[in-house]
C-alpha positions in Angstrom: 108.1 27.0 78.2 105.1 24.8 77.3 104.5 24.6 81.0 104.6 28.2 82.1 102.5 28.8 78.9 99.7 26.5 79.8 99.9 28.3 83.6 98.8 31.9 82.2 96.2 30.2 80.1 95.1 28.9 83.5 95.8 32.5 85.1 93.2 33.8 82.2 90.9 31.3 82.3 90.8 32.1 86.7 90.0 35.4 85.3 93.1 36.8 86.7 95.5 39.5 84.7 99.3 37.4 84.4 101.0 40.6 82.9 104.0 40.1 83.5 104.4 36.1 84.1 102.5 36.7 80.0 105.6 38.6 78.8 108.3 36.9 80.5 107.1 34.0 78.5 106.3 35.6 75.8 110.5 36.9 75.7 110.9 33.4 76.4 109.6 32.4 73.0 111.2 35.3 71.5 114.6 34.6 72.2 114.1 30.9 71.6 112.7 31.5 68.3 115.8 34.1 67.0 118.6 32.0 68.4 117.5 28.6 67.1 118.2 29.6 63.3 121.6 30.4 64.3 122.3 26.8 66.6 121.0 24.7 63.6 124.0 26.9 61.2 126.4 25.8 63.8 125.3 23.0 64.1 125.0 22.6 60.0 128.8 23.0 60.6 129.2 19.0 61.0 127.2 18.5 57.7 129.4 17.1 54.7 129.2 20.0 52.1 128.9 17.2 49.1 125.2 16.4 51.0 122.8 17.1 48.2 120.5 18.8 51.0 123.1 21.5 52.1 122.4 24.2 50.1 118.7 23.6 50.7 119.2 24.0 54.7 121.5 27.2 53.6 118.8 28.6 52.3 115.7 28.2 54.8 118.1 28.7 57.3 118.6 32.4 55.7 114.8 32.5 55.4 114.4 32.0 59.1 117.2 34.4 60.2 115.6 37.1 58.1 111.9 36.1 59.1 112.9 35.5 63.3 110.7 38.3 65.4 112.7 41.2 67.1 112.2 42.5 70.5 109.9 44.9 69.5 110.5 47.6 73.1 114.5 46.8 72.4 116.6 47.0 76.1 114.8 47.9 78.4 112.2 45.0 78.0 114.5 42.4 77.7 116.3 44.0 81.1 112.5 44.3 82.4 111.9 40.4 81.6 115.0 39.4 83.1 114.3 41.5 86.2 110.8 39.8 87.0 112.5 35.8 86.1 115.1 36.9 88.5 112.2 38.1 91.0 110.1 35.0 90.3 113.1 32.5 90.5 113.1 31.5 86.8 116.5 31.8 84.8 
């Protein structure tokens, strides 16, 4: 993600107009950034519930459920992003 990040800077900085390669990263990020909260809970799973940190990681991870962005344009851009990966050969 870094790396496809640090192309459209390059893209802007050629003075070109990376629309779409933009948003595909940019529902990239998005999906990263709401799933993570819920693979660190699974992942919390393993974590002895006597661990004096537990209900501390309970509670941020709550925080960053609540706090994770939504896909603002719903369906239809998440089917548009997938479309133009798909076209440009990313997954």
């Amino acid at each position: 993600m870094r790396r496809m990040s640090v192309s459209v800077a390059g893209m802007l900085q050629a003075g070109k107009e990376p629309v779409v390669e933009a948003s595909i990263v940019k529902d990239i990020g998005t999906v990263w950034e709401q799933q993570l909260p819920h693979r660190v809970r699974d992942l919390a799973a393993f974590v002895d519930a006597d661990a004096t940190n537990h209900e501390t990681l309970e509670n941020q991870l709550s925080f960053a459920i609540k706090t994770a962005p939504s896909s603002h344009s719903g369906r239809h851009h998440r089917g548009a992003a997938r479309h133009h990966r798909a076209r440009l050969g990313l997954r």
